[in-house]
Structure formats: structure tokens, C-alpha cells
C-alpha positions in Angstrom: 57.6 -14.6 -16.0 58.0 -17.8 -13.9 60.1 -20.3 -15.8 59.5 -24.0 -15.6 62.2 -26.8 -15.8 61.8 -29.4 -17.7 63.7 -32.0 -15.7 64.2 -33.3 -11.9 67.6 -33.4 -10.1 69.8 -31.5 -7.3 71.5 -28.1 -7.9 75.0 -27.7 -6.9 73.3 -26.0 -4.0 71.3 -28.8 -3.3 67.5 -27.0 -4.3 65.4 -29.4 -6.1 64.2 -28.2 -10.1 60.9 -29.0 -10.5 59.3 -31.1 -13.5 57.6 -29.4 -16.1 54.0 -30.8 -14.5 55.0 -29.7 -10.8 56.3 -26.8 -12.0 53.3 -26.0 -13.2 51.2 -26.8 -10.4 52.6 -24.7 -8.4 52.1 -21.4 -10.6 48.4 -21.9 -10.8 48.5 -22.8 -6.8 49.9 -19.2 -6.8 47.7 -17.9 -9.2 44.3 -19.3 -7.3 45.3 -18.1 -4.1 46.2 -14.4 -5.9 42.5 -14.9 -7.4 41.2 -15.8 -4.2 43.5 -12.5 -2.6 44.8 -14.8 0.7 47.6 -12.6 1.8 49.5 -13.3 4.6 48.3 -12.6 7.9 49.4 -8.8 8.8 51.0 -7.1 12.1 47.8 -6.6 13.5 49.2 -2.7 14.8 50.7 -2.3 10.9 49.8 1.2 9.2 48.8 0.8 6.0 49.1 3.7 3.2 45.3 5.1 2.7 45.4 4.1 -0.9 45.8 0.4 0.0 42.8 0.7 0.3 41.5 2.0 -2.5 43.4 -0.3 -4.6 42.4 -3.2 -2.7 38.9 -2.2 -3.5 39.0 -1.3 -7.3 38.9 -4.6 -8.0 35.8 -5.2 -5.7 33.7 -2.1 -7.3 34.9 -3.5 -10.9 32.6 -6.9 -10.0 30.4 -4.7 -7.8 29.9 -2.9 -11.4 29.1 -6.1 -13.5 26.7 -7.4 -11.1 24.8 -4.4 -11.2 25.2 -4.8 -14.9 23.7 -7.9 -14.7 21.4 -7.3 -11.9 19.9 -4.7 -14.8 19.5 -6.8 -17.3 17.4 -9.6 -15.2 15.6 -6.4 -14.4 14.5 -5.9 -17.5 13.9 -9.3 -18.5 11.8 -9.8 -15.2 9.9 -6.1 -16.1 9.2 -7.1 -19.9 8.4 -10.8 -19.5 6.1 -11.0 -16.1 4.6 -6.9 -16.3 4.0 -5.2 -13.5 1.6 -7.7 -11.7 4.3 -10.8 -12.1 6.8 -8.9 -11.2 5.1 -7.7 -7.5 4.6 -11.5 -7.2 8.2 -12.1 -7.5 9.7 -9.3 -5.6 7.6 -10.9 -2.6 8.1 -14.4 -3.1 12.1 -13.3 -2.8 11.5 -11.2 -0.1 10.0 -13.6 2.2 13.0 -15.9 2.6 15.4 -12.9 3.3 13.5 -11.2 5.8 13.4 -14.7 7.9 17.0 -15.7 7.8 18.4 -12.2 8.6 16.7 -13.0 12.0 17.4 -16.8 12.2 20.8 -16.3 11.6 21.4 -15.7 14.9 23.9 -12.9 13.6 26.3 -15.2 12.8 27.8 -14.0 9.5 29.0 -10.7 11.5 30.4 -13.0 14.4 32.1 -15.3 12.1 33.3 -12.6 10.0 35.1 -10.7 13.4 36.5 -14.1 14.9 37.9 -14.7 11.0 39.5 -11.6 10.8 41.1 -12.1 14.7 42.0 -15.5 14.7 42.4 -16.8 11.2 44.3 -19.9 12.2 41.1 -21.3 13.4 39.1 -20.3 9.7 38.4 -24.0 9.2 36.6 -24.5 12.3 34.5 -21.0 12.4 33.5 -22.0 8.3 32.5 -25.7 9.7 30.1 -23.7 12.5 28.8 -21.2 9.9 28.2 -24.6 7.8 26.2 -26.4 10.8 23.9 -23.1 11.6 23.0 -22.6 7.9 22.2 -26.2 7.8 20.4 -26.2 11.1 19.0 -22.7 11.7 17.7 -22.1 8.2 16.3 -25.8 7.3 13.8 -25.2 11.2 13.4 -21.8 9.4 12.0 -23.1 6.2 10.0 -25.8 8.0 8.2 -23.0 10.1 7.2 -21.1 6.9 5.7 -24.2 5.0 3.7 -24.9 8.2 2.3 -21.2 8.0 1.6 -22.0 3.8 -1.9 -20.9 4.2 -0.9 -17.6 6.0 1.5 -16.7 3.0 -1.5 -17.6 0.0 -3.7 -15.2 2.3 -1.3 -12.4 2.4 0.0 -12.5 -1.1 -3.5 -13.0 -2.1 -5.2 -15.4 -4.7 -2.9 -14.5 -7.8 -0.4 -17.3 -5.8 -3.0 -20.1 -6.2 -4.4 -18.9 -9.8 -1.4 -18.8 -11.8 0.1 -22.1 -13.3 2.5 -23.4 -10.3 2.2 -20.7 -8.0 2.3 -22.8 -5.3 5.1 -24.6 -6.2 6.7 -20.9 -6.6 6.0 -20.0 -3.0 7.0 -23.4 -1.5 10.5 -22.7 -3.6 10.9 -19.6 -2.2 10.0 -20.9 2.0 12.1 -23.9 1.7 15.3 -20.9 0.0 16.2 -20.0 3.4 19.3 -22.1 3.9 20.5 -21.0 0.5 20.5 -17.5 1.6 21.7 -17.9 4.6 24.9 -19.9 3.8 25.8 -17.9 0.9 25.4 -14.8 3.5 28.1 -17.0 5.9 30.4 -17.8 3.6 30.8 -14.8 2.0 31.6 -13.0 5.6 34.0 -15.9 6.0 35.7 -15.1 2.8 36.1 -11.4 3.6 36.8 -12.0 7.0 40.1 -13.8 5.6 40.7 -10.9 3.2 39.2 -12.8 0.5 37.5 -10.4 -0.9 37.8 -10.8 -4.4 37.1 -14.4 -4.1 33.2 -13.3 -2.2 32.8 -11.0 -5.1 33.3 -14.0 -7.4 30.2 -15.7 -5.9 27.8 -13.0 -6.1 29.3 -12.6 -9.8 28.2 -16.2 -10.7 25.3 -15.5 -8.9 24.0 -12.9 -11.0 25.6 -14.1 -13.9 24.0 -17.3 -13.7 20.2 -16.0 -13.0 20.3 -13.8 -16.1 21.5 -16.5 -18.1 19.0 -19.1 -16.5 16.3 -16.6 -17.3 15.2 -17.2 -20.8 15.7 -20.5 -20.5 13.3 -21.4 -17.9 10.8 -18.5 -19.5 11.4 -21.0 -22.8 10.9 -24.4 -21.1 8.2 -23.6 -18.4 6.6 -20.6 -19.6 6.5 -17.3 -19.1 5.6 -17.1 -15.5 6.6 -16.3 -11.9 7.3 -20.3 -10.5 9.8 -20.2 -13.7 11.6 -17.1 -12.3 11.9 -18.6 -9.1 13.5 -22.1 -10.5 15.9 -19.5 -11.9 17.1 -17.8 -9.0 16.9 -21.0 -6.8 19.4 -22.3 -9.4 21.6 -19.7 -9.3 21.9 -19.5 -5.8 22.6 -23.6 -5.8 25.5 -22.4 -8.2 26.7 -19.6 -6.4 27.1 -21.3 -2.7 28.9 -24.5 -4.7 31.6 -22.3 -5.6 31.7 -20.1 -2.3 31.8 -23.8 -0.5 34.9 -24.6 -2.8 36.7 -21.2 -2.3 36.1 -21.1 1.8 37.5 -25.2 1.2 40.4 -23.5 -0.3 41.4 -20.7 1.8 41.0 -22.1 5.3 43.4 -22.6 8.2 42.9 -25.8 10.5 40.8 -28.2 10.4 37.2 -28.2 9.0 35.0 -29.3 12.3 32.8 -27.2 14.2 33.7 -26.1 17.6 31.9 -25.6 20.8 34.0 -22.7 22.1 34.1 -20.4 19.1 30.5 -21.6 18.6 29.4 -19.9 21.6 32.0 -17.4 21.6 30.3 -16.6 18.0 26.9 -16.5 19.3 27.4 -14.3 22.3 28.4 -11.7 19.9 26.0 -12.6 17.4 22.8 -12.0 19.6 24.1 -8.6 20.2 24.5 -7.8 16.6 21.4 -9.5 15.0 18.4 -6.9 16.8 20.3 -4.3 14.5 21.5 -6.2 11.3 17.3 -7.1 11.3 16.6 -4.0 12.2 18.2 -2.5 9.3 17.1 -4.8 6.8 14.0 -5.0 7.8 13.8 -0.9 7.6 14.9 -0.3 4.1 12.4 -3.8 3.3 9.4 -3.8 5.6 7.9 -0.7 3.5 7.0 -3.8 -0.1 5.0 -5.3 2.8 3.3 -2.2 3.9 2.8 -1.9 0.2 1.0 -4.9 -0.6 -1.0 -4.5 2.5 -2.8 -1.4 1.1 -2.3 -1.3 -2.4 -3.1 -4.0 -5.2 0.0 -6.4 -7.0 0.0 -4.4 -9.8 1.4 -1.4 -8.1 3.7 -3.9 -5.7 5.4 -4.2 -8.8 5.8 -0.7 -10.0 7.3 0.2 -6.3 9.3 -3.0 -6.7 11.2 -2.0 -9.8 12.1 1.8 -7.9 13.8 -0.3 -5.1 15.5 -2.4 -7.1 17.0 0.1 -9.1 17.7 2.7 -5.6 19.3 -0.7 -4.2 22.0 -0.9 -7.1 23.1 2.1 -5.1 23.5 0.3 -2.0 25.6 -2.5 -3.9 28.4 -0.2 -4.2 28.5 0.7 -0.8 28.8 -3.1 0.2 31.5 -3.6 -2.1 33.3 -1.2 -0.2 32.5 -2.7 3.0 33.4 -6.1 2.2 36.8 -4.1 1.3 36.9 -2.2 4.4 35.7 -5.0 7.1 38.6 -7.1 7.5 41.0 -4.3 7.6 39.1 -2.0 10.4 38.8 -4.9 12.1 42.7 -5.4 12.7 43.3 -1.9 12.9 44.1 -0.3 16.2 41.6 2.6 17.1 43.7 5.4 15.8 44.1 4.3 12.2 40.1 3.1 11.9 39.7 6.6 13.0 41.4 8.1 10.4 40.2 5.0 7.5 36.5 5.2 8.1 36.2 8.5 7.4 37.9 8.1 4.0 35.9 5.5 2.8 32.5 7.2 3.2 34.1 10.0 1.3 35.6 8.1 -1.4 31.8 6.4 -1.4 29.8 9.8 -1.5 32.5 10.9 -4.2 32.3 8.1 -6.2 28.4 8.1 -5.9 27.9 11.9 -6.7 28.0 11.5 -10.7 26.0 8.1 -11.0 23.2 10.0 -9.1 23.8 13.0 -10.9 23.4 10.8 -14.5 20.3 9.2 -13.0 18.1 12.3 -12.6 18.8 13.7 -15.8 18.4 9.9 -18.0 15.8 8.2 -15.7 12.5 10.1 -16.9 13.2 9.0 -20.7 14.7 6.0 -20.0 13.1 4.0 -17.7 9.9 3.7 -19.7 11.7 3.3 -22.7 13.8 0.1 -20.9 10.9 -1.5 -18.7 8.2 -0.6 -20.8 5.5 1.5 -20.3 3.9 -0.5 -16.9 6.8 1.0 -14.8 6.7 4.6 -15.9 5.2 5.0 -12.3 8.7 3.9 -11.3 10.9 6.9 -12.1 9.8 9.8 -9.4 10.0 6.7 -6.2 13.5 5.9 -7.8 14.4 9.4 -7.9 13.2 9.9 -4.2 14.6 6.9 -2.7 18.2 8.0 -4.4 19.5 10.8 -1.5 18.2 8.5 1.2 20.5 5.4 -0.2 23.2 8.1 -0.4 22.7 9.3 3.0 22.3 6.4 4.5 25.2 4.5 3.5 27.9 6.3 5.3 26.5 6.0 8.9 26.1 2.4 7.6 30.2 2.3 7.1 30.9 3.9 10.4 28.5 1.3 11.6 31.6 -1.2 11.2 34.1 0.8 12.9 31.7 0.5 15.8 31.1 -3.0 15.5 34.9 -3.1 15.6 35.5 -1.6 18.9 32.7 -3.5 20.5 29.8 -1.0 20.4 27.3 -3.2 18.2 24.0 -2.0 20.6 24.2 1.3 19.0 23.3 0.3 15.7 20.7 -1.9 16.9 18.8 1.1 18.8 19.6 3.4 15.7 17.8 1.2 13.2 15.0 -0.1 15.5 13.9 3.5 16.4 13.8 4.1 12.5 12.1 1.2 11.6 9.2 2.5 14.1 9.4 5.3 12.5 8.9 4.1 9.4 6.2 1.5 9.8 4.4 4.6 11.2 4.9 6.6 8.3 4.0 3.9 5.6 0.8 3.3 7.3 0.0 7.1 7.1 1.2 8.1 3.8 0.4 4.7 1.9 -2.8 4.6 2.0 -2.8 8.5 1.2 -0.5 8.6 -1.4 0.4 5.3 -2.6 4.2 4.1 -3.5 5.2 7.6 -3.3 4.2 8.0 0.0 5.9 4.9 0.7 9.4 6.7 -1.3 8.6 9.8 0.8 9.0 8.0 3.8 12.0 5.6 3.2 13.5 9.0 2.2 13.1 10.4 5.4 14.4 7.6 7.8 17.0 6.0 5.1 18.3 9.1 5.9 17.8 9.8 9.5 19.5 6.2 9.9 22.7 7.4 8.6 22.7 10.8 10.2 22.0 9.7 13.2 24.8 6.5 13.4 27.7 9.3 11.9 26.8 11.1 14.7 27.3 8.4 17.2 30.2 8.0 15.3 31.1 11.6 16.0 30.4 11.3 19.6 32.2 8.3 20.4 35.9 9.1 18.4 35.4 12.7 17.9 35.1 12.8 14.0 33.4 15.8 12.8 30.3 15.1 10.7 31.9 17.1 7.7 35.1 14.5 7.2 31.8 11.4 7.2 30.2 12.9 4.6 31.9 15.8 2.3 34.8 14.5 0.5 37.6 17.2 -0.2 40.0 18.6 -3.1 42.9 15.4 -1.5 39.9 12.6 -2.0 39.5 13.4 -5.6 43.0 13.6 -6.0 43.4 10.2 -4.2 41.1 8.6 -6.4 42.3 10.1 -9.9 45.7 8.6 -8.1 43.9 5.2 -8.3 42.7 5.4 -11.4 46.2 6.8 -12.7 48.0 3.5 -11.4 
């Protein structure tokens, strides 16, 4: 318990006793920068006990939890309030500004994220160019899409222009791109500087605020898709405020841009982005393919699967954001030996939610979404290995980024994402959504076989150590727990 003086004056010693008010300044200065987990900057050749880790992380899964909590629960309002038609609409509108900024980028949130972890001292400088490419980069991104307007009310279809403010929706959700794309930056500048907790925070308030805004714009504006979107727009306002403040807060140096780590940044960027697009665009090109063949209705159906298969996917960035700055710093031998542990702590971890899911989700789902999204339950219950199995080739992914392989990744997910667009456009219009589950299945999967293999090839991990966790995992974790 820290104790606070209640006067000024010398010690015998000559130390200074702080006042009552300074004295208490300084406890909550230590107490926000233990919130915001700024530690100080490591030996960058220091071995670090695996369960470090681990305990590093439990706090990141514990928010990783409640925002899936909460992710749910504006689920279920979206489900119950909009139906299955509204909620296709939505999925889309949100979808359009993502796909767009994970190109326009430039993969900068990676590049700042690596040249945070390396150089910290010069934080305040790499968050000012993250700042100016957010600002630059995503407001030219947004102009571009309201130029194309009319190509977006022709692929979405005339549901945009008949419902009450539907244009207004879809303008809100072009002109979202520098939202996205800054709260994507900060976040990897706050992890980058092993402020992990403090990122978590941001998506928490994010999610937290949209299911609270919710109701209240379904109450003032009606219960339609524009209100939705003034919802999540809001939220995201929110959510970059206080990731601005907490990237304000943890910096080193001064807060300008510069033209050396600038271009430094980009060089690595431009290698990174063809496979952080890639990837995204893989396990969310296949809504697309869906509304191309199938009507909004059933959009919304295959929407509510993904969203629940993603929640999956959640956890396994909470552990990266965990895992990134520290595999970074590490010398090859010990990433070696920490990468493999964290895909098995992530499959072990994942085993019994996925377990709980096919034996609840046939009864439940229905029961939670209403009876529209019944159709739901077998894509979700495909799409659920595929997350699984992809996500560990995703984490070894990271190592390799580490060491300066970031092409392989970009050729891994590229070659999938062929394969998948071929797929959809077979299957879909055979089968529907499930062909579209089918075939996510089958390259969500391939993607993460395929990079833990690479993975294999290039340190000389075995395959089993990537994805089987053993009797020392579980007794790691119930060691975790214990403490």
C-alpha cells in the first residue's frame, strides 16, 4: 500500500516528502501506465519464462472474452431488430469500408507495429506517420468510393435506395474508411510498445459502446439499417478518441512525422500488404460472392454463420497482439521455441468452446436469433474447423514476419484466395451459403496447413508441436489459471 505524506519538507537524507495532492498524482501516474502495461524496454537477447506469456495474455483473452460477449449481444439485437434481409444489408455496408483500407493502408499498421517494437524511442514519431497515412490514405480512399456511389446502389441492389436513408447508410459507411484504418494503426502502435492491455481497452469501448448505442438509435431513428450504421460510426468515433489518448500517453519522442522511418515503414509495408489483403480478403470475399448469386435475405443468413465462426478468430488475435511484440525482440532460438507454444495453448484453449458449440448451436441459435437464421447453424458449424485450422499457420505467420520472410504469406494466402473465388463460384450457385461454408472450410484450412509448413521448412519445427498441444501445455495452463 503506497503511503502519502501529508506535508512538504527535506528528510535528514535530503529526499523530498511529497504533499498529499503530489503524492497522489503520482500513484495514479503509476496506476495508468500499469493499465496501459508500458514496461520498461527489455534486453532485446533476454529469455523469458514460457508462462510470461501466458500470463501476459490472460488478461488480453479476459477482454478478448467480453467483447465477444458483447459482440453477441449486438448480434442478436442486429438478428431480432433488422431480420434476415436488414441484416445482409448491414453486414455489406460494414464490409465495404474494410475490404478498401486493408489495401490502402499501404501495410502500415504491420510496419509501424515492427519499427515500435525495435526502436521504441522513436514511438512518437512512427504514431505521428501512422496518424498522417490514416488521415491521407483513407480520406483519398473514401473520396474514391463516393465517386463510384452508383456502382455500390447497383451491386447491393435496390433495397439501398428503397429503405428510409439508405443512402445516407451507404455514404456513412464509404466515407468510414479513415476510422478503420486509424483505429487498425493505433492499435498496432499500442502493442507494438507492449501495450497490450491498453489496445484491448479500445476494442472494449468499441464494442461496448455499439451495443449500448444500439437501442438508442433503433428508438430515435427507427428500426432500420442507416440507424445501425450511425451506431457503429459512433462507436468507432469513441473508440479511436481513446486509442488517440492512450498512444498520446505511452509515446517516446516527439510527436511529428518523419521522412526516414516513413519510408523505412513503407518499404516494409508494400511487402506485407499483398498478404495481409490477401488474407482478409480470403476469409471475406466469399459475402460478396454471396450476394452476387443469391438474394439479401440469405446474405444475411450466411452473414450471421460468419459472425459467429469469427468470434473464433477473436481469440486468436488476442493472442497475437500478446505474442507480436515479444517474437519480435526475440532472437531466432527462443521465437522457435514461443511460437510453437502459443498455437498449442490456442488449439487447447479452443478445443472445448468448439466442442460446446456443436452440441448447443442446433437448439440455440434459432432460439437466440429467431427463427430467420435457423439456416445459420450447419454454415457455422462448417466454417468452425477451418477457423481452428487456420489460425495457427496464421501465428507462425508472425514469427516469419519477424525474421523478414513476409512474401511467404502473401503467396500462401493469394494462391487460396484463387482457390476460393473458384470454388464459391462453383458451389454457390449449386448449393447456396453452404457451398460457400464448404469452401471457406477447405482453403481456411489449407491456408494454415500450408503456412505451418513453411513454418516447418524454414526453422525445422515439426507440424505436430504447431498444432497438438501435449500433457505439459495443459499443465501450463491449469498453472495459469492456479496463479
Amino acid at each position: 500500500m503506497a503511503q502519502v505524506f501529508w506535508t512538504r519538507s527535506r528528510t535528514p537524507r535530503g529526499g523530498l516528502i511529497l504533499s498529499a495532492h503530489e503524492g497522489l498524482a503520482c500513484i495514479l501516474r503509476r496506476e495508468w501506465q500499469h493499465i496501459l502495461r508500458l514496461p520498461p524496454s527489455p534486453p532485446p537477447q533476454r529469455r523469458v519464462h514460457p508462462l510470461s506469456f501466458l500470463r501476459d495474455s490472460a488478461g488480453t483473452l479476459l477482454f478478448t472474452a467480453a467483447s465477444v460477449l458483447l459482440q453477441f449481444g449486438s448480434g442478436v439485437i442486429l438478428a431480432r431488430v433488422l431480420l434476415a434481409e436488414g441484416r445482409g444489408l448491414y453486414g455489406l455496408l460494414v464490409l465495404i469500408p474494410y475490404s478498401f483500407q486493408i489495401v490502402m493502408n499501404l501495410g502500415f499498421g504491420a510496419a509501424a507495429m515492427r519499427q515500435v517494437a525495435k526502436i521504441p524511442t522513436s514511438s512518437g514519431k512512427i504514431c505521428a506517420n501512422a496518424l498522417a497515412v490514416a488521415v491521407v490514405s483513407g480520406g483519398l480512399t473514401s473520396l474514391f468510393l463516393v465517386m463510384i456511389h452508383p456502382f455500390w446502389v447497383n451491386f447491393l441492389g435496390e433495397r439501398v435506395t428503397t429503405v428510409e436513408g439508405g443512402s445516407l447508410a451507404l455514404s456513412l459507411s464509404l466515407l468510414a474508411v479513415p476510422l478503420i484504418m486509424f483505429d487498425q494503426f493505433a492499435g498496432s502502435v499500442l502493442t507494438g510498445m507492449h501495450a497490450v492491455m491498453a489496445t484491448n481497452l479500445a476494442r472494449f469501448l468499441q464494442a461496448f459502446s455499439f451495443v449500448a448505442l444500439l437501442p438508442a438509435a433503433f428508438t430515435l431513428v427507427g428500426k432500420t439499417v442507416p440507424a445501425a450504421m450511425y451506431a457503429w460510426v459512433i462507436s468507432f468515433t469513441l473508440s479511436d478518441a481513446a486509442a488517440l489518448i492512450m498512444v498520446l500517453q505511452v509515446k517516446k519522442g516527439p510527436f511529428r512525422p518523419d521522412w526516414t522511418l516513413f519510408k523505412q515503414a513503407l518499404r516494409f509495408g508494400l511487402k506485407v500488404m499483398p498478404g495481409g489483403a490477401a488474407m482478409y480478403l480470403l476469409f471475406r470475399a466469399d459475402l460478396f460472392l454471396v450476394k452476387a448469386f443469391r438474394p439479401l435475405d440469405e446474405v444475411g443468413v450466411y452473414v450471421q454463420a460468419t459472425g459467429l465462426a469469427f468470434m473464433y478468430q477473436l481469440f486468436g488475435d488476442s493472442v497475437e497482439r500478446a505474442f507480436l511484440p515479444r517474437v519480435f525482440r526475440k532472437s531466432q532460438e527462443d521465437a522457435s521455441e514461443l511460437t510453437p507454444l502459443v498455437c498449442r495453448c490456442y488449439v487447447l484453449l479452443m478445443l472445448p468452446i468448439t466442442a460446446a458449440a456443436f452440441v448447443f448451436a442446433w437448439p440455440m441459435i434459432p432460439l437466440i436469433f429467431g427463427e430467420e437464421f435457423r439456416g445459420s447453424t450447419l454454415p457455422f458449424l462448417i466454417l468452425i474447423p477451418g477457423v481452428l485450422i487456420g489460425t495457427p499457420g496464421y501465428l507462425c505467420n508472425t514469427d516469419l514476419q519477424s525474421r523478414g520472410w513476409p512474401g511467404y504469406a502473401s503467396v500462401t494466402a493469394s494462391g487460396c484466395l484463387l482457390v476460393n473465388i473458384l470454388l464459391n463460384l462453383v458451389m454457390i450457385p449449386a448449393w447456396g451459403i453452404l457451398g460457400a461454408a464448404v469452401s471457406s472450410l477447405f482453403v481456411y484450412a489449407s491456408y494454415g496447413v500450408v503456412l505451418a509448413w513453411v513454418y516447418k521448412r524454414k526453422t525445422g519445427t515439426p507440424l505436430h508441436r504447431v498444432f497438438f498441444p501435449g500433457p505439459q501445455d495443459v499443465r501450463m495452463v491449469k498453472a495459469l489459471f492456479k496463479k
